[in-house]
C-alpha positions as CSV (number, residue, x, y, z in Angstrom):
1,X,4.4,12.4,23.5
2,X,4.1,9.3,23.0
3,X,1.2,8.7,20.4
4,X,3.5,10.7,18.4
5,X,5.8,8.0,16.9
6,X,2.3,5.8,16.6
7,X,0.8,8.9,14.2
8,X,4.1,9.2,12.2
9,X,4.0,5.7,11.3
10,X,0.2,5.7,10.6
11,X,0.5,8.0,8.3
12,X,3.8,6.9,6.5
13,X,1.9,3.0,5.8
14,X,-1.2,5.1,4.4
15,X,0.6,7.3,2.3
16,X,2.7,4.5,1.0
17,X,-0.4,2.1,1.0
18,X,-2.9,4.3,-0.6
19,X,-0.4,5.2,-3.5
20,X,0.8,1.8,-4.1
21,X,-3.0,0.6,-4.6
22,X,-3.9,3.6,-7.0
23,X,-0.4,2.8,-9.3
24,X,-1.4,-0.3,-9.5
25,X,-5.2,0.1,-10.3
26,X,-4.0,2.6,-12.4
27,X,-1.4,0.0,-14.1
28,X,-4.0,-2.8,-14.5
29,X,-6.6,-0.5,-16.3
30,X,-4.2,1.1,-18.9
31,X,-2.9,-2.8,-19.4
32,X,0.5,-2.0,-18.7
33,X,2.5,-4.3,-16.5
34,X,2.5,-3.4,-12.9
35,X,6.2,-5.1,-12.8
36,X,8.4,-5.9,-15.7
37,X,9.7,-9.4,-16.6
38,X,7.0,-10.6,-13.9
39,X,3.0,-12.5,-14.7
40,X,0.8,-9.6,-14.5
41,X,-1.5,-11.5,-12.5
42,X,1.1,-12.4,-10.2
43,X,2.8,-8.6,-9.8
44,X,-0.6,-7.0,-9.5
45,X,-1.4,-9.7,-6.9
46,X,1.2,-9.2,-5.1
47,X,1.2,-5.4,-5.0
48,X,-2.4,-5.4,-4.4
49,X,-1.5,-7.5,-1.3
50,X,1.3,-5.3,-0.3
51,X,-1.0,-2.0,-0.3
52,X,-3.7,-3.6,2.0
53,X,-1.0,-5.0,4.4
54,X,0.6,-1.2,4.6
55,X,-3.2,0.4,5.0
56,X,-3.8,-2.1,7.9
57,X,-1.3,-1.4,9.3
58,X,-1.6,2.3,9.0
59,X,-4.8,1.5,10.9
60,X,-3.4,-0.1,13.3
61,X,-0.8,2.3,14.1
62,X,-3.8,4.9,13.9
63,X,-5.4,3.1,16.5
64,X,-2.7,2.5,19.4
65,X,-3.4,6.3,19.5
């Protein structure tokens, strides 16, 4: 009962992790800005950034299982 709030939040940071990564890989390689009015370095940075933090966490969460 427990490990079941651990699983639901695992898997929430991986979805959200996952998807965020493949927008923005997919942003990058049509050349389109990943956020408007922002560098393009800097926004894909960033995003890139936030996707890894959500899939370690997701692993982490996975983990405390």
């Amino acid at each position: 009962m427990e490990s079941g709030p651990a699983i639901f939040a695992g898997v929430v940071f991986a979805l959200f992790g996952g998807a965020l990564l493949v927008w923005t890989v997919a942003r990058v390689r049509h050349g389109e800005p990943v956020a408007h009015g922002v560098n393009p370095v800097a926004s894909a940075a960033l995003a890139s950034l936030a996707s890894v933090i959500a899939l370690t966490l997701a692993a982490w969460c996975l983990t405390r299982v």
